[in-house]
C-alpha positions as CSV (number, residue, x, y, z in Angstrom):
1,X,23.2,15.0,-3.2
2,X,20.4,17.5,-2.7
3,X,18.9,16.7,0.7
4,X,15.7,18.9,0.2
5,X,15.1,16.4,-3.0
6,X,15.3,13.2,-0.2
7,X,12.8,15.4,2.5
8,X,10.6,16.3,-0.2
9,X,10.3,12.5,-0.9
10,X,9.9,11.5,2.4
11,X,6.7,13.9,3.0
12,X,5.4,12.8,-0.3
13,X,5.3,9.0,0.6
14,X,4.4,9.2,3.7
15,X,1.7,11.4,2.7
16,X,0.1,9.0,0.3
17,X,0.3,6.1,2.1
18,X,-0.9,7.7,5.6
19,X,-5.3,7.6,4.1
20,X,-6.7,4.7,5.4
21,X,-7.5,2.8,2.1
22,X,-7.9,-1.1,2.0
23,X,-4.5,-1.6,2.3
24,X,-4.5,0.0,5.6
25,X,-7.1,-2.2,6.3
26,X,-5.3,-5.1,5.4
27,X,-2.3,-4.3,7.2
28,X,-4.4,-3.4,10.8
29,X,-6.0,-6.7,10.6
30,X,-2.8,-9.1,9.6
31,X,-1.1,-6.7,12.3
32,X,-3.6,-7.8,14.9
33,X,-4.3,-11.8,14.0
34,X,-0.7,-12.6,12.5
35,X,1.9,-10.2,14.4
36,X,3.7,-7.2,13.6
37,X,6.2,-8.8,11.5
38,X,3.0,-9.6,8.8
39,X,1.9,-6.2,9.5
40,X,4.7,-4.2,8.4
41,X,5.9,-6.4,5.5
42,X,2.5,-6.1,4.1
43,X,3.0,-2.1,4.2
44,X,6.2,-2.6,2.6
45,X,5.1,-4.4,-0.5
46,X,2.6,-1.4,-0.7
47,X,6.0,1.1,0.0
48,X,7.6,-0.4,-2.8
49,X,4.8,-0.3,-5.6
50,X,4.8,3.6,-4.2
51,X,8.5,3.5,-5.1
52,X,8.3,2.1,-8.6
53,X,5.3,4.7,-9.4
54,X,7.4,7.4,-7.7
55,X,10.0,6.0,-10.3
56,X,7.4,6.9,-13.0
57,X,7.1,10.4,-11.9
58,X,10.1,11.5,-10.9
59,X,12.0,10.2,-14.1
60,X,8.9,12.0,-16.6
61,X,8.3,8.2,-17.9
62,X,5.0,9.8,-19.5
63,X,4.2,6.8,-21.9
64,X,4.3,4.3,-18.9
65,X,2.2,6.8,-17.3
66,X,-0.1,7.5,-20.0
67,X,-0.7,3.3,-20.8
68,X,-1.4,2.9,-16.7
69,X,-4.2,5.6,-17.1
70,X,-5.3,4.1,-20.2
71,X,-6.0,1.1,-18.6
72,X,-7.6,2.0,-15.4
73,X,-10.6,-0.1,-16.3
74,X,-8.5,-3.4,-16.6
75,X,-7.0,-2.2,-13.6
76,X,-9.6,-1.6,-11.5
77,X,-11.7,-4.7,-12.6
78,X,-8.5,-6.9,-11.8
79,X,-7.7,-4.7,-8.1
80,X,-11.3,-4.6,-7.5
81,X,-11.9,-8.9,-7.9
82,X,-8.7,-9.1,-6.1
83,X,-9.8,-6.9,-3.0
84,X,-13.1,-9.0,-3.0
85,X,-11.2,-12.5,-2.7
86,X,-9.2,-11.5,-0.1
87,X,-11.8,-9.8,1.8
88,X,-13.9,-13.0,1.7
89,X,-11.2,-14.6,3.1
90,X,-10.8,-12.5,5.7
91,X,-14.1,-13.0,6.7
92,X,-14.2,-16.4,6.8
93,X,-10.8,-16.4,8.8
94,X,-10.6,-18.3,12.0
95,X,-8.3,-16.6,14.5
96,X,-4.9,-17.1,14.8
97,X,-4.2,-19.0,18.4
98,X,-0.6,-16.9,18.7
99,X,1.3,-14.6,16.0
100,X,2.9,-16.2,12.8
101,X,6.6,-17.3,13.0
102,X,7.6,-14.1,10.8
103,X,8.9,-16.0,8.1
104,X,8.5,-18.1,4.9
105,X,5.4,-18.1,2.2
106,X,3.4,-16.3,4.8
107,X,5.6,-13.0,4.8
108,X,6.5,-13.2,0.8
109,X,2.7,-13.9,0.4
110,X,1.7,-10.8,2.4
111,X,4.5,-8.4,0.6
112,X,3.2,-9.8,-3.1
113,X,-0.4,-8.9,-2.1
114,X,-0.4,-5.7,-1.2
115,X,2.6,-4.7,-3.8
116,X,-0.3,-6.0,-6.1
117,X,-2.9,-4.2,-5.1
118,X,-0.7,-1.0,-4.8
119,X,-0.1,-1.0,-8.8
120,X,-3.1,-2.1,-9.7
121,X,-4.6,1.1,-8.1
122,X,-4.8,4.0,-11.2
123,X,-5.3,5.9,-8.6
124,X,-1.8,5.7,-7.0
125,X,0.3,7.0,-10.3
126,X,-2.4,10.1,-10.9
127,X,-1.8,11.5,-7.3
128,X,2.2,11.0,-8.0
129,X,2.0,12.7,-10.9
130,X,-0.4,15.5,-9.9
131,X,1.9,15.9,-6.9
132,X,5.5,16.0,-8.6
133,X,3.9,18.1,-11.3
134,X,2.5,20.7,-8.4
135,X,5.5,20.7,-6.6
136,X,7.6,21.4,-9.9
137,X,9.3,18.0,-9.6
138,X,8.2,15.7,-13.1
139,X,11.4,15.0,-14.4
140,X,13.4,16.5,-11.9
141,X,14.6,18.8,-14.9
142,X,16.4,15.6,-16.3
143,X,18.8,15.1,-13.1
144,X,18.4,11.3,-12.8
145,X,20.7,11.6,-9.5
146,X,17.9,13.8,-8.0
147,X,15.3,11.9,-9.5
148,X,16.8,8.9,-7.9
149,X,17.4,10.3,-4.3
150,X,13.5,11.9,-4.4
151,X,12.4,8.2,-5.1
152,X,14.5,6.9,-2.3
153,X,13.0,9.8,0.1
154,X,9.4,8.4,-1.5
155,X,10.0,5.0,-0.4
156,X,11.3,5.4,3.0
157,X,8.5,7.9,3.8
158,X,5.9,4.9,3.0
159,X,7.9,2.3,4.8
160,X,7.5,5.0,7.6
161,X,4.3,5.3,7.8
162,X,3.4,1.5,7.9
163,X,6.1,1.0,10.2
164,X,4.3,3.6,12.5
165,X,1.0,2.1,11.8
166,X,2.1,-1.8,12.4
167,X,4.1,-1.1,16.0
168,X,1.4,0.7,17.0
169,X,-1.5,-1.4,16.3
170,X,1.0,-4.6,17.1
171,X,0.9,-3.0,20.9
172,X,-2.8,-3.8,21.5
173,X,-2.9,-7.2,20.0
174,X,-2.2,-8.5,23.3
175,X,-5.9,-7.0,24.4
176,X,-7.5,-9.1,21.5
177,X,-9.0,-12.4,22.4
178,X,-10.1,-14.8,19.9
179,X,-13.6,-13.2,19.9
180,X,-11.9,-9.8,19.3
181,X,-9.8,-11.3,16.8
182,X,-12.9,-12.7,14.4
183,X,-14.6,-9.4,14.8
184,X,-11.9,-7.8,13.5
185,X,-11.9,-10.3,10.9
186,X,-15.8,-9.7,10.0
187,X,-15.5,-6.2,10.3
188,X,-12.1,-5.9,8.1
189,X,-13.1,-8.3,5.5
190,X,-16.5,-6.4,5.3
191,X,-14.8,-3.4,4.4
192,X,-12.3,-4.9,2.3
193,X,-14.8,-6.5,0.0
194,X,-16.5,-2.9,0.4
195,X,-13.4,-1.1,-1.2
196,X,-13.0,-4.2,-3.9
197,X,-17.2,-3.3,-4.8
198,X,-16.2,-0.3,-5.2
199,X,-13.4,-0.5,-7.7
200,X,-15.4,-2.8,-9.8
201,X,-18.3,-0.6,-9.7
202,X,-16.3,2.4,-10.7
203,X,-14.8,0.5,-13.9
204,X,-17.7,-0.4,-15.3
């Protein structure tokens, strides 16, 4: 096994996921009214669409590629209603009186959500493929080992960074009152439904 193939996906996951996009958002806010726990598995549903794009990249599927970027508009439209709904009802969330239990619907829920949102992003698959391609690594040269071990590095460098971001923001959710806690609602769901505006504004 190539190890520079597993350090090269590391950077490159962690690199993507580190911009503050909605999903950021999302998981700052869940992190803060709901617990770490809700936090981070909301950063790994978005890790694990990064792995199956990474998937598309590193093993040169260019007609699952090309059909994703052929349908951005679908895409977005879908992403962008999606964002919108669940920054409304972000808004209108009353604050949690302690963290969730860390388990159940309320954890697969949060995974399925932002693993959603992750793939309906055209976005996502452009900047893997404009990466790989740059770094010389579309196809890994038809080595599906490497290809493999560079979208193992991808994954675990996203899970990374929301693992950095959700124990970090998990260790001032102590400071947050309930006030606190529905202004970061307001304020989170404000920008949600800002980034879901957005996306439908940019498909049509």
């Amino acid at each position: 096994m190539d190890i520079t193939f597993l350090l090269r996906g590391l950077a490159i996951g962690f690199s993507i996921a580190a911009p503050v996009g909605p999903i950021g958002v999302l998981c700052i806010r869940r992190t803060l009214a709901e617990g770490w726990a809700s936090g981070l598995v909301s950063g790994l549903g978005a890790a694990s669409a990064d792995a199956i794009y990474g998937c598309i990249a590193g093993f040169g599927l260019a007609f699952v590629s090309n059909f994703m970027a052929s349908q951005q508009t679908w895409l977005r439209l879908i992403g962008g209603a999606f964002l919108c709904y669940l920054g409304i009802k972000t808004l209108l969330a009353k604050p949690a009186e302690q963290a969730a239990p860390g388990k159940g619907i309320g954890l697969l829920g949060a995974y399925a959500s932002t693993f959603l949102l992750t793939l309906t992003n055209p976005m996502t698959i452009i900047s893997f493929a404009a990466i790989f391609a740059g770094l010389g690594l579309a196809g890994t040269g038809g080595n599906y080992g490497s290809a493999g071990v560079l979208v193992l590095g991808v994954f675990f460098g996203s899970a990374l960074w929301w693992l950095i971001l959700s124990s970090g923001v998990g260790l001032f959710r102590a400071r947050f009152n309930p006030a606190g806690l529905r202004w970061v609602n307001r304020i989170s769901g404000a920008i949600i439904i800002g980034f879901g505006l957005f996306a439908l504004l940019s498909a049509l």
